[in-house]
N, C-alpha and C positions, 0 to 999 in steps of 0.2 A: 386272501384275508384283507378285511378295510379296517382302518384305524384311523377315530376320526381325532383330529387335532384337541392337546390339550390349550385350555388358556388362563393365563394366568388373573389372577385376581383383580391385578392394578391394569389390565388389556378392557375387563371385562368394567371397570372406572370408566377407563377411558372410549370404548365403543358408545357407554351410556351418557358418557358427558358431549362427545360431538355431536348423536343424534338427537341430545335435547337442546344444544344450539343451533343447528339445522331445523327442527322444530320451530324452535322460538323465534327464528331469524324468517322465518315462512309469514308469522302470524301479522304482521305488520300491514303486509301487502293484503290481507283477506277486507284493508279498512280502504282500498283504493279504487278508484272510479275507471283507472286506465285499465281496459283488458287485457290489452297487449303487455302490460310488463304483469299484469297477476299472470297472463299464462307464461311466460316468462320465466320469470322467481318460482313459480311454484313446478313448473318443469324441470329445471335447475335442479331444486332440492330433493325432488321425487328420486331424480335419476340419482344424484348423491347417496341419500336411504337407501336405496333398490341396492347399487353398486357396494357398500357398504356390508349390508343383511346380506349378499349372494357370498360376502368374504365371511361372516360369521359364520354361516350358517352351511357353507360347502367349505370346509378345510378338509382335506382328508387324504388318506395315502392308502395306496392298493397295492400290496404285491402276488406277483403269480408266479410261475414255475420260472421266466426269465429275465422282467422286467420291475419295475420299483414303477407307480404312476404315482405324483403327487399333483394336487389341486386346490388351489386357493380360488374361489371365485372363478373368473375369467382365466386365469393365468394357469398352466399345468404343467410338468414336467415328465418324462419318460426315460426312465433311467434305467440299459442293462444289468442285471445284478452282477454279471461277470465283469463289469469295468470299475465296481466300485473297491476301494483303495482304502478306504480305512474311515473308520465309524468313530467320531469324536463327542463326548459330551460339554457341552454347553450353558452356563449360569451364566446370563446378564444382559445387562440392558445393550449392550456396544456389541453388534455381531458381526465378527469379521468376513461376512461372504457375499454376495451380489445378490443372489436368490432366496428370500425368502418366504420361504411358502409355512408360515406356521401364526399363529394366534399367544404365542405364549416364548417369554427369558430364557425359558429354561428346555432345552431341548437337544436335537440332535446336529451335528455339521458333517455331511454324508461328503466325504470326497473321492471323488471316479473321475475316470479317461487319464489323463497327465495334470490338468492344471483347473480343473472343475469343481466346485462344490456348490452344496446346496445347505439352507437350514430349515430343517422339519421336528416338530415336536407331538410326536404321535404318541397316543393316553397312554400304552402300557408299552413303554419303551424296551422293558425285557425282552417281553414275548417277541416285539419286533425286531430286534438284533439278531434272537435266537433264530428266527426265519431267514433273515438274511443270510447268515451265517450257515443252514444248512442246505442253502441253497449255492453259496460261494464259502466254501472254507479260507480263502486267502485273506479276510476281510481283517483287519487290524483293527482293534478296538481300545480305544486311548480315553484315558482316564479324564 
């Protein structure tokens, strides 16, 4: 099953508010006679949008019969279902875990192995628990 990442309102503020200074921060150099910094500055900010839109637009989580995959952009994670430890829910802007692979406050804090977690906020978070869960029944599931 794929579950693509939810995102929160004020995420979807702010993606639009950087790309339209990235934008605006571009338009400057299009009035300059040096080519070297137009390809420069407009290389720069190409790669920033590009890098950016690949995190929008590929967030998503896949599980199969053993593994959990999660994917932000460039970034991925591969997670045994059998090591994971307990399924925690999530509201806010402060998130206590290293890894965060999600677009949106409000989501999930997966913890596996002994001292590992991740943060994912995949769209129908029921149905994804419920998988989890019938695929490892020891998974604790905290409020």
């Amino acid at each position: 099953m794929i579950y693509k990442s939810s995102i929160s309102k004020a995420n979807k503020v702010i993606f639009a508010f950087v790309f339209i200074i990235i934008i605006l921060a571009t338009i400057p150099i299009f009035n300059s006679n040096d080519l070297a910094s137009f390809i420069i500055v407009v290389s720069i900010n190409l790669s920033a949008l590009f890098f950016l839109a690949w995190i929008l637009f590929d967030t998503e989580y896949r599980i199969d019969k053993t593994h959990l995959y999660c994917k932000s952009g460039p970034f991925n994670k591969k997670i045994p279902i059998e090591n994971i430890k307990k399924i925690k829910h999530h509201n806010g802007i402060i998130i206590p875990v290293t890894l965060k692979l999600a677009l949106s406050h409000v989501g999930l804090i997966i913890s596996y192995n002994y001292y590992d977690d991740i943060y994912i906020s995949p769209e129908n978070e029921a149905e994804f628990i419920e998988i989890l869960i019938r695929i490892n029944e020891n998974i604790k599931i905290l409020p």
